[in-house]
C-alpha angles and dihedrals in degrees: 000000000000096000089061095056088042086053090051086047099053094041104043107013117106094236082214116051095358105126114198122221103228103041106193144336137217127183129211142200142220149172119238126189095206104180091167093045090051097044089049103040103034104008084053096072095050092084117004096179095336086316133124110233102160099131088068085072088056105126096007085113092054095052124078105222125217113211140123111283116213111238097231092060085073108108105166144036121284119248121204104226094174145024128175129197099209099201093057109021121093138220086259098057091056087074094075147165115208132178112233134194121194121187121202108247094189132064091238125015134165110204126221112164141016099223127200141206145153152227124215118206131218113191130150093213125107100207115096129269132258103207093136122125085348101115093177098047100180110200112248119235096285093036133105123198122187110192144196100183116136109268092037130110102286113253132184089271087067107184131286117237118195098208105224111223098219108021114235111236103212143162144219113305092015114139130217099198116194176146122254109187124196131184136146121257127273097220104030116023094198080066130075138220112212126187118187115189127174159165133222120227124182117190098278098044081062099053092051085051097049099037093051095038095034093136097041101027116128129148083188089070124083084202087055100049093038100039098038108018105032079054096045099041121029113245130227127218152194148172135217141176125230116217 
């Protein structure tokens, strides 16, 4: 949807005075622990009236599902993996690779899914957005923010859930450190390859990484948690398609 508004930009707004509605657009990620969602959608097949039906779950894990995420199934912080300036980005930056870091909020969690979601921005300045690393980005006086994040009020956008294979059981302070990778199908652009891959750090996994890397440690760099996390602790990985 955002190429074609960059396309009418390009073609019909005035690049000195020409102000875009919307202004500018960041998504975020979380980690949800959807115990409903899970029982209804997978459990389900087990026994369907005393019947197997499990090959009906084959590929759940490989679709991104659009659908409206309950508040309370989040279990970690939100992480901001992309922000775009519309006046100024271009088709090619909206296929994108961003670090991410996820701390566990509750003592105990089991994770089943990354979920994403988005802001859109309407400014009528001009000067470029600061949406990065700024996960609750409250509009100014003369701005206007329509939202999708979970909590808010639903909207047609819903939000997007990655289905994890094997749910991470986790606790509080625990880290998932890693790599969200975006890019437009091959074979249908309206469509989108994601690859998630991650590593899992509990606290004393982080005190090793930051005592030996003190000088060079960032969970905000994609050389640092490719190059030293990725190496340390074996990442796990999956893709998805987004319809």
């Amino acid at each position: 949807m955002l190429d074609s508004v960059l396309v009418a930009r390009d073609k019909y707004l005035d690049k000195s005075t020409g102000i875009l509605a919307p202004s500018s657009s960041a998504i975020y990620l979380v980690g949800i622990q959807d115990d409903e969602f899970v029982d209804y959608n997978i459990n389900f097949w087990n026994s369907v009236y005393g019947f197997s039906m499990t090959p009906m779950k084959e590929g759940i894990h490989k679709d991104a599902v659009v659908t409206h995420v309950p508040a309370n199934t989040v279990a970690t912080d939100i992480a901001t993996i992309a922000s775009f300036d519309h006046l100024t980005c271009t088709p090619a930056d909206l296929d994108f690779q961003s670090p991410f870091c996820l701390k566990i909020e509750r003592d105990t969690a089991r994770i089943h899914a990354f979920a994403g979601s988005f802001d859109t921005f309407f400014s009528p300045k001009r000067s470029k957005p600061d949406h990065e690393n700024n996960s609750n980005v409250f509009p100014s006086d003369s701005e206007v923010v329509l939202s999708t994040k979970i909590g808010t009020k639903p909207t047609h956008w819903k939000q997007t859930i990655f289905l994890i294979e094997k749910p991470l059981d986790l606790k509080k302070g625990d880290l998932i450190v890693g790599i969200f990778n975006c890019k437009k199908s091959i074979s249908n652009p309206r469509e989108l390859d994601i690859q998630i891959s991650y590593s899992l750090l509990s606290a004393e996994n982080q005190e090793s990484v930051f005592s030996k890397h003190s000088s060079s440690a960032s969970l905000d760099s994609t050389d640092f948690i490719t190059s030293t996390i990725f190496t340390e602790f074996a990442p796990l990985s999956q893709t998805y398609s987004l319809k």
